[in-house]
KOLDOZA-903132 format. One line per field, with one value per atom (N, C-alpha, C): residue number from 1; atom name; x, y, z. Coordinates in nm, 4 decimals. Last residue first. Layout:
<sites>
vexba	[NUM; ...]
vonu	[CA; ...]
X	[X; ...]
Y	[Y; ...]
Z	[Z; ...]
</sites>
This chain:
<sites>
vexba	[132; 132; 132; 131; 131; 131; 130; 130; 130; 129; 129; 129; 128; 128; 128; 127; 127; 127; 126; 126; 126; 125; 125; 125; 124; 124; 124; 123; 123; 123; 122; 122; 122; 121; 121; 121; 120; 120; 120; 119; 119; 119; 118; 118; 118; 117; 117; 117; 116; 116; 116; 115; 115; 115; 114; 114; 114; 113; 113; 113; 112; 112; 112; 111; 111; 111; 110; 110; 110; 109; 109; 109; 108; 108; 108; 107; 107; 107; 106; 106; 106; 105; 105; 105; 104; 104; 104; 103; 103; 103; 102; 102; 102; 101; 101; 101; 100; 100; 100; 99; 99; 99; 98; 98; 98; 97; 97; 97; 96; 96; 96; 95; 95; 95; 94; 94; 94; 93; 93; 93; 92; 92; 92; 91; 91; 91; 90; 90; 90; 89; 89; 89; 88; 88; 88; 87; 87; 87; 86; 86; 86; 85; 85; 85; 84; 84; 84; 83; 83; 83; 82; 82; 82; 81; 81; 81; 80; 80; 80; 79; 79; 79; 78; 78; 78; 77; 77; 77; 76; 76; 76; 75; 75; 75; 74; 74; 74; 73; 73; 73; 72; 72; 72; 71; 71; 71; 70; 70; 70; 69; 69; 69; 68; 68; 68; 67; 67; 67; 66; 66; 66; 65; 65; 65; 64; 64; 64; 63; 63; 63; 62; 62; 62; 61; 61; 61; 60; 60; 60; 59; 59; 59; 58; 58; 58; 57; 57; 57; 56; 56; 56; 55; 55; 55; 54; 54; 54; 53; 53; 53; 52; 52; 52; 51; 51; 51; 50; 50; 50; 49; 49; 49; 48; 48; 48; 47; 47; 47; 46; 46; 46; 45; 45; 45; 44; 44; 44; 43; 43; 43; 42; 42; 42; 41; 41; 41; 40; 40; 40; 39; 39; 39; 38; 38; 38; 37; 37; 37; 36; 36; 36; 35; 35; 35; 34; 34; 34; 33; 33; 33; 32; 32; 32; 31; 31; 31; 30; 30; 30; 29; 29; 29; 28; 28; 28; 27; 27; 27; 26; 26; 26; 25; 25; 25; 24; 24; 24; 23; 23; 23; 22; 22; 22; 21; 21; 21; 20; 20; 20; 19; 19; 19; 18; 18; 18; 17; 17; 17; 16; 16; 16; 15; 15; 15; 14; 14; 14; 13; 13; 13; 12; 12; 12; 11; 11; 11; 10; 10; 10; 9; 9; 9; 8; 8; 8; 7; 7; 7; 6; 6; 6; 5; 5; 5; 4; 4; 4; 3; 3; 3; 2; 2; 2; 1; 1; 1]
vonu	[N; CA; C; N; CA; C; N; CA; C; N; CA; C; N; CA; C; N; CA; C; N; CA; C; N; CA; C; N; CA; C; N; CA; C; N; CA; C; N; CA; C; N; CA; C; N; CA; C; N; CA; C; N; CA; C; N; CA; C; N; CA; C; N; CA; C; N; CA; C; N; CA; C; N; CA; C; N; CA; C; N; CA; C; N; CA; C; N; CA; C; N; CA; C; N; CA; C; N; CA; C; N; CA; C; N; CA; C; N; CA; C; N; CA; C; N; CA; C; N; CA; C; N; CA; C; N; CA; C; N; CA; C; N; CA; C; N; CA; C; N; CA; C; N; CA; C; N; CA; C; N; CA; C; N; CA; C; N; CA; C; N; CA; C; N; CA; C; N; CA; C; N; CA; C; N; CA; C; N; CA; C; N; CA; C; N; CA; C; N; CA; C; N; CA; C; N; CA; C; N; CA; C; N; CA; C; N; CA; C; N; CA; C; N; CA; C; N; CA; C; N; CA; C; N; CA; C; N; CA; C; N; CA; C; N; CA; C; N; CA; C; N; CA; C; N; CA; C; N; CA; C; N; CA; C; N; CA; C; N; CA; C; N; CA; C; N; CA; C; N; CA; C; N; CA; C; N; CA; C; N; CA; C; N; CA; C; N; CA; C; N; CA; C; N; CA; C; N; CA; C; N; CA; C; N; CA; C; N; CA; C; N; CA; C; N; CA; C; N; CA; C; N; CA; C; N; CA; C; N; CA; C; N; CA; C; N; CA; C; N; CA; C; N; CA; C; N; CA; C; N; CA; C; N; CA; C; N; CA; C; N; CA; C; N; CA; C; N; CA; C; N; CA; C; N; CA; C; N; CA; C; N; CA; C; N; CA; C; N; CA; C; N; CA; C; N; CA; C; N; CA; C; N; CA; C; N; CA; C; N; CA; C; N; CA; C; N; CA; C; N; CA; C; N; CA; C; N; CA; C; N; CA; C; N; CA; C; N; CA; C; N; CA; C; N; CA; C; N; CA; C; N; CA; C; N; CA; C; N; CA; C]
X	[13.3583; 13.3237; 13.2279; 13.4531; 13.3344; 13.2675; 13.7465; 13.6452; 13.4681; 13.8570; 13.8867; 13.7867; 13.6449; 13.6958; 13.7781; 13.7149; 13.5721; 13.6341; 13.9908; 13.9542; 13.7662; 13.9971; 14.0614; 14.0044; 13.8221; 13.8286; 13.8869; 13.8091; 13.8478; 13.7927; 13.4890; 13.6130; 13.6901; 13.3080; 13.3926; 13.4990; 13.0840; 13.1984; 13.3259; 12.8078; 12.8608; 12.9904; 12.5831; 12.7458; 12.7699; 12.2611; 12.3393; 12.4629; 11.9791; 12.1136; 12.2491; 11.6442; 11.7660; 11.8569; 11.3788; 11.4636; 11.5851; 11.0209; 11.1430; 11.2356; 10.8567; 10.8927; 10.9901; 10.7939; 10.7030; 10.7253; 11.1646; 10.9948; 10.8972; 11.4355; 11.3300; 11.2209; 11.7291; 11.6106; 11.4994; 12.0429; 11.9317; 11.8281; 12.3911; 12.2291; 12.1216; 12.6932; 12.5721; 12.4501; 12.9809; 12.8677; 12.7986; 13.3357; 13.1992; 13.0689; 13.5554; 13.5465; 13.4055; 13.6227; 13.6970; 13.6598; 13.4254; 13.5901; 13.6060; 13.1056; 13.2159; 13.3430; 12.8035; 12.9560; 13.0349; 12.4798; 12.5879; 12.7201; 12.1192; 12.2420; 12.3780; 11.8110; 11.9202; 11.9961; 11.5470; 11.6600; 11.7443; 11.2513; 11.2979; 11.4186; 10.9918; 11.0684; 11.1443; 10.7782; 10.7766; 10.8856; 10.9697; 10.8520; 10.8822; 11.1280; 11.0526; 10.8986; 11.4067; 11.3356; 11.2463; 11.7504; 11.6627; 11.5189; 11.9650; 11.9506; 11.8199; 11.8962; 11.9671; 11.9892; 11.8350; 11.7615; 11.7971; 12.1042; 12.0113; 11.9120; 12.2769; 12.3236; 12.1858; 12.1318; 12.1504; 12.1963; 12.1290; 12.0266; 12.0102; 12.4350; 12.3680; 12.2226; 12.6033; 12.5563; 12.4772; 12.6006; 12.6700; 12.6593; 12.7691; 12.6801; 12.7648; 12.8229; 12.8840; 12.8055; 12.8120; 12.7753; 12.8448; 12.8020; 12.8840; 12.8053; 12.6248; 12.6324; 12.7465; 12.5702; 12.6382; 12.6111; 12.3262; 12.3883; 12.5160; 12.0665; 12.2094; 12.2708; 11.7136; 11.8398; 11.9869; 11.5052; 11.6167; 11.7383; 11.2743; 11.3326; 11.4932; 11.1250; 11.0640; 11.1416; 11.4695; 11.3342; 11.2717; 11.8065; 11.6845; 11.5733; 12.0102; 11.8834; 11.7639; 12.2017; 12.2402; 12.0844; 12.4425; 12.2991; 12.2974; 12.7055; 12.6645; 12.5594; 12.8149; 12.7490; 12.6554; 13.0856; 13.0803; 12.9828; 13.1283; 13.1065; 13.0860; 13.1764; 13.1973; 13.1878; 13.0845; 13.0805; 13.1262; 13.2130; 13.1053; 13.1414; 13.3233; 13.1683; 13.1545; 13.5786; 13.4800; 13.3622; 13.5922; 13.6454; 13.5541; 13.6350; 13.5401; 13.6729; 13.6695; 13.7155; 13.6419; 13.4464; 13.4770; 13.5534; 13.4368; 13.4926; 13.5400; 13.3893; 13.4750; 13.5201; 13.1557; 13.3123; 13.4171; 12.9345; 13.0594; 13.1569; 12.9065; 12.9560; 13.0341; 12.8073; 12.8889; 12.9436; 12.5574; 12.6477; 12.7944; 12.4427; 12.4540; 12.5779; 12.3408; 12.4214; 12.4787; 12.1693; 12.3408; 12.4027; 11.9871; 12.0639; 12.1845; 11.8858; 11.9435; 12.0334; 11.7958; 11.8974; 11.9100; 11.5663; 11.6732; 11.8166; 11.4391; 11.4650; 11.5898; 11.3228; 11.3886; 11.4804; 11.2130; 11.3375; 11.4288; 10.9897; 11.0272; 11.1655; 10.9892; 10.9184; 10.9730; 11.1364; 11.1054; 11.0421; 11.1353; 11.0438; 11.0482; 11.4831; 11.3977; 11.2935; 11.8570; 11.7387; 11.6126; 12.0517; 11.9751; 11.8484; 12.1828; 12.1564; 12.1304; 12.0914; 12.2328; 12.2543; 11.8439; 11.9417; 12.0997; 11.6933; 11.7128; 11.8152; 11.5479; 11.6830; 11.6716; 11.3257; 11.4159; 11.5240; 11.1793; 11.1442; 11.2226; 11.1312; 11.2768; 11.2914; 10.9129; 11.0216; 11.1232; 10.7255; 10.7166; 10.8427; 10.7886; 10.8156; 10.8113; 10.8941; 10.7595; 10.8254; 11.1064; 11.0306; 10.9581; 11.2214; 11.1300; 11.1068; 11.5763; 11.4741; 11.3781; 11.8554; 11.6980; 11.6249; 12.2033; 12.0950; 11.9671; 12.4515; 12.4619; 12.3027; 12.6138; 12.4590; 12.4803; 12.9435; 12.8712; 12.7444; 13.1648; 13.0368; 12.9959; 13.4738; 13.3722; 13.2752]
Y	[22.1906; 22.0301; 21.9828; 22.4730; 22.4172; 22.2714; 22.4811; 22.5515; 22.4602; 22.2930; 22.3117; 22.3646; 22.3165; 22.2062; 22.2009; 22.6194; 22.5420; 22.4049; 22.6497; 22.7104; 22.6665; 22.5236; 22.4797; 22.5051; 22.6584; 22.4946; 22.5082; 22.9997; 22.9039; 22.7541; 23.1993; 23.0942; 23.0350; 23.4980; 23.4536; 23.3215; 23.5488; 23.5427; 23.4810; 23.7167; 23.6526; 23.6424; 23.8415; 23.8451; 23.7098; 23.9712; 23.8275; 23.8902; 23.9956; 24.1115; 23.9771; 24.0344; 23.9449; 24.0540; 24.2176; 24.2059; 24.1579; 24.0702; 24.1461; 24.1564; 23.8771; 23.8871; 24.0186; 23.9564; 23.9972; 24.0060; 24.1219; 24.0409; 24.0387; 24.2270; 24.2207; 24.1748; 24.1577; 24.0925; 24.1454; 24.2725; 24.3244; 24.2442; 24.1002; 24.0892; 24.1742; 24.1746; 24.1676; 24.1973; 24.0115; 24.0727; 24.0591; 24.0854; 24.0512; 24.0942; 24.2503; 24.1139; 24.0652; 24.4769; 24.3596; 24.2348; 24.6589; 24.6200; 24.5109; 24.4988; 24.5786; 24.5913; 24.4938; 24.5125; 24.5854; 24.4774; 24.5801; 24.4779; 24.4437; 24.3897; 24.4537; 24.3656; 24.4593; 24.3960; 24.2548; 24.1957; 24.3193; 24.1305; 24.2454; 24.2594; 23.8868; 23.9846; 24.0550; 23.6136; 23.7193; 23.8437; 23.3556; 23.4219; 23.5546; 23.1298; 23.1242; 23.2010; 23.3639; 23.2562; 23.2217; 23.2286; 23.3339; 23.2492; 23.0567; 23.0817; 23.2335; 22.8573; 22.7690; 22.9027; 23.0108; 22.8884; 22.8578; 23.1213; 23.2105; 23.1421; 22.9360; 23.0375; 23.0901; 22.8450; 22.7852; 22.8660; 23.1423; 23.1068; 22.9960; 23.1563; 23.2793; 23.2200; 22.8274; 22.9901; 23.0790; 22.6047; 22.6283; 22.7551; 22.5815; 22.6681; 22.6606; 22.5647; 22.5443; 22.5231; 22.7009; 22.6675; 22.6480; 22.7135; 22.7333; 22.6510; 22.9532; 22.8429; 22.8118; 23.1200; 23.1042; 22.9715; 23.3603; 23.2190; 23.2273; 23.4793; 23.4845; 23.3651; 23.5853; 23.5012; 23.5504; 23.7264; 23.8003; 23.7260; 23.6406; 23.5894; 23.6687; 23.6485; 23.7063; 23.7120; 23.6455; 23.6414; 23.6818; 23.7331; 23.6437; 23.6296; 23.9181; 23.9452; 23.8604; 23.7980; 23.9062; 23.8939; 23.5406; 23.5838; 23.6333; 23.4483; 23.5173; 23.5182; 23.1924; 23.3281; 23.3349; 23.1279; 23.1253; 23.2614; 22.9451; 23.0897; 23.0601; 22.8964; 22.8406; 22.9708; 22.7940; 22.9158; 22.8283; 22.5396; 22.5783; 22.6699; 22.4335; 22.5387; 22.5407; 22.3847; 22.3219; 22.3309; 22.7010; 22.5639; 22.4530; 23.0151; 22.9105; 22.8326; 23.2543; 23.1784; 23.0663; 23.5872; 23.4245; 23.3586; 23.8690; 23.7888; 23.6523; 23.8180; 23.8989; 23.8356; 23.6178; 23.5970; 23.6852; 23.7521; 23.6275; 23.6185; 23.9745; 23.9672; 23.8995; 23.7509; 23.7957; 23.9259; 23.6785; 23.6140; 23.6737; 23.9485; 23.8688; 23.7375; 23.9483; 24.0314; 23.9712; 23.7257; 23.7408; 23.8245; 23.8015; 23.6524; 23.6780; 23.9517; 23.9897; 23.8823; 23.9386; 24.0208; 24.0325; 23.7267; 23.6413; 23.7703; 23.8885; 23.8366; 23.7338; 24.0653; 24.0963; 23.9906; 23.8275; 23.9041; 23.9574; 23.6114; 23.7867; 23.7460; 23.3045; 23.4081; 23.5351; 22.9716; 23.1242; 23.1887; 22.6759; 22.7169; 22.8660; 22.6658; 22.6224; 22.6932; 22.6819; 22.7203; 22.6977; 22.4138; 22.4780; 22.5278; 22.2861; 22.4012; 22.4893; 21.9663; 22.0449; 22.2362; 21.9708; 21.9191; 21.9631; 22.2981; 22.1594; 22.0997; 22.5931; 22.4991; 22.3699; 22.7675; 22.7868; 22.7199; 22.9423; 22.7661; 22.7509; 23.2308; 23.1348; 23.0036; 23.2586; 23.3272; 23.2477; 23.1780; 23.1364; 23.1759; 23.3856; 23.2190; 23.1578; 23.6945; 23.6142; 23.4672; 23.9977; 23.8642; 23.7882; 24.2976; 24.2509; 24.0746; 24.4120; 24.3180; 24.2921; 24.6006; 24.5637; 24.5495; 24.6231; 24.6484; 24.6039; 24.7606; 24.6517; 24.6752; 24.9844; 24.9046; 24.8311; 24.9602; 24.9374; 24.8973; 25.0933; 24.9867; 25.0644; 25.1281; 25.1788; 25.0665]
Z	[-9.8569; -9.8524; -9.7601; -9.8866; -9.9297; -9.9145; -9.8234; -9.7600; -9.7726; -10.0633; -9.9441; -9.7994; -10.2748; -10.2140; -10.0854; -10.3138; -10.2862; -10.2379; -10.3416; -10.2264; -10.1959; -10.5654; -10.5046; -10.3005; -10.7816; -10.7254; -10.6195; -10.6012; -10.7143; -10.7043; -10.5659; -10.5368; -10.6313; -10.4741; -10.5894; -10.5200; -10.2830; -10.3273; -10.3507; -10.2419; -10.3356; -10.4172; -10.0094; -10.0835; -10.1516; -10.0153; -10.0013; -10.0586; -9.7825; -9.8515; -9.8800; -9.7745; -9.7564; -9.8892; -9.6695; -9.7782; -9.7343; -9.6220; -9.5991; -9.7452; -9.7108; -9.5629; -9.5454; -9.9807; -9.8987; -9.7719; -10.1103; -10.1049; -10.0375; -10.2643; -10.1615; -10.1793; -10.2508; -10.2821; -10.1861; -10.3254; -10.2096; -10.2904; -10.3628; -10.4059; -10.2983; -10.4635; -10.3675; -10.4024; -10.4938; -10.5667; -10.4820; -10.4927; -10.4364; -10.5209; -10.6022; -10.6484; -10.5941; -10.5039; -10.4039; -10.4686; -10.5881; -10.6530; -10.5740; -10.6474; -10.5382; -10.6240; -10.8230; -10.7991; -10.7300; -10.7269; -10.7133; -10.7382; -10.8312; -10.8319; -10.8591; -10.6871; -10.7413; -10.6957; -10.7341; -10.7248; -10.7619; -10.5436; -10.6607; -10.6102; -10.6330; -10.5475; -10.6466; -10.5198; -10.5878; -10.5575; -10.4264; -10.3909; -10.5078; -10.3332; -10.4327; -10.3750; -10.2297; -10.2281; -10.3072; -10.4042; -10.4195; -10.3285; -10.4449; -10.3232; -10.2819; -10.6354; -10.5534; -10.3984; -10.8698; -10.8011; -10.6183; -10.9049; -10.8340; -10.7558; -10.9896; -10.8663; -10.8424; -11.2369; -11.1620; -11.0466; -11.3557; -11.3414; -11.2076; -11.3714; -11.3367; -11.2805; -11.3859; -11.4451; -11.3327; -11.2402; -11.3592; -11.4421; -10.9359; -11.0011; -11.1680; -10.6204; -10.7502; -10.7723; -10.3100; -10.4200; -10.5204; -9.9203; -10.0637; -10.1860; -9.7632; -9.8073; -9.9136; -9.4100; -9.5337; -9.5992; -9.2519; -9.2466; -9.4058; -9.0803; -9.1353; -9.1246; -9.0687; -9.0021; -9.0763; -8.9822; -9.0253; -8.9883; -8.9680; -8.9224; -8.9104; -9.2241; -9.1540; -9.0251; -9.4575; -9.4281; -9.2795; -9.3373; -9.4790; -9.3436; -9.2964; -9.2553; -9.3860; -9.5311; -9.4363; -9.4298; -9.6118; -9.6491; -9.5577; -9.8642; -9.7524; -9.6773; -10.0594; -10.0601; -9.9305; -10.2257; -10.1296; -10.1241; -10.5552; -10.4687; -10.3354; -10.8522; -10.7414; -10.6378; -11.1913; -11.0994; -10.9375; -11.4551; -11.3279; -11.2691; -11.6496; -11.7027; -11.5616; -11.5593; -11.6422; -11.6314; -11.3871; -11.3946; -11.4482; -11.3466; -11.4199; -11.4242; -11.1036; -11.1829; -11.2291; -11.1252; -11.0973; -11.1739; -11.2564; -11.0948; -11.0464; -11.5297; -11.5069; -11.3411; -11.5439; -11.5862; -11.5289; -11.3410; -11.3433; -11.3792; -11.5607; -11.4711; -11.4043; -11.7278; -11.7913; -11.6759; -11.6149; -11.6206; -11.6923; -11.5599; -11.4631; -11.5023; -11.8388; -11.7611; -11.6230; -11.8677; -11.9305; -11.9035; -11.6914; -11.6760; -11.7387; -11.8048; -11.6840; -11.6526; -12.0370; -12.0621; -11.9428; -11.9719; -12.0384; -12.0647; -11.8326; -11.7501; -11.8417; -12.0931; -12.0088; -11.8825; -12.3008; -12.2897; -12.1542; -12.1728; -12.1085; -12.1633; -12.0017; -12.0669; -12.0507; -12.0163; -11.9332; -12.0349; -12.0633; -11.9852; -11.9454; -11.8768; -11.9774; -11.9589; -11.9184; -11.9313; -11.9437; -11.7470; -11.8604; -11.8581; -11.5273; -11.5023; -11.6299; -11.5558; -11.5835; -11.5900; -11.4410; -11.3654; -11.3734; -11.4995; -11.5259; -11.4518; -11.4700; -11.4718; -11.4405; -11.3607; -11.4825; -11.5175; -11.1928; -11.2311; -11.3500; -11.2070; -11.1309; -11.1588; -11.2660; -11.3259; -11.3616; -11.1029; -11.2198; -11.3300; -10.8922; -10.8730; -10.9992; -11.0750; -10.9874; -10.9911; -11.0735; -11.0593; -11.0158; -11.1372; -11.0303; -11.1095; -11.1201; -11.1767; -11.0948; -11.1629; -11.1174; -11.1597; -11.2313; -11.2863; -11.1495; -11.1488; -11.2309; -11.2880; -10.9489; -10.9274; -11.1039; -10.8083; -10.9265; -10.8959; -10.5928; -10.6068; -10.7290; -10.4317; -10.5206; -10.5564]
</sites>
């Protein structure tokens, strides 16, 4: 069973949103500050947190004009930092589904297209292992 979670349209000016320690700064719009905590409070429920950080292993299905595919692993101190780190910096529109299996999947769509990302869930252990 899948959960749609919510949809957000955003602009590059949106996303410019994190600092070295992955703090907010600089945003505008309620709205985009009630997606972030949805979004993060998702997290909690899937991801194990290990001294404030997210750890994920995330997918990427048909990115850009190119419809490449690839994977990256991340550690991530939130919602905002995770997104920086794999949204592109272009104007786009973000729905966001819960799987049961624990995955989260992102449809982004934008001007090249629409990249389809999984997002999923690691411990430390299995990031450091897998992830190095």
């Amino acid at each position: 069973m899948t959960e749609q979670i919510e949809t957000l349209m955003i602009w590059p000016d949106d996303y410019e949103y994190t600092d070295e320690n992955g703090d907010i700064k600089d945003m505008e719009g309620y709205e985009w500050y009630d997606f972030l905590e949805n979004l993060e409070s998702t997290f909690k429920e899937y991801n194990t947190k290990n001294d404030d950080e997210y750890y994920w292993k995330v997918i990427g299905h048909h990115m850009g004009w190119l419809k490449r595919e690839g994977y990256k692993y991340v550690r991530a101190k939130g919602a905002a930092w995770l997104l920086s780190e794999i949204l592109p910096k272009d104007d786009c529109r973000i729905q966001v589904v819960r799987e049961d299996t624990g995955t989260i999947c992102l449809s982004v769509g934008h001007h090249d297209g629409s990249d389809y990302y999984e997002l999923i869930p690691l411990t430390y252990n299995e990031f450091m292992e897998e992830g190095r």
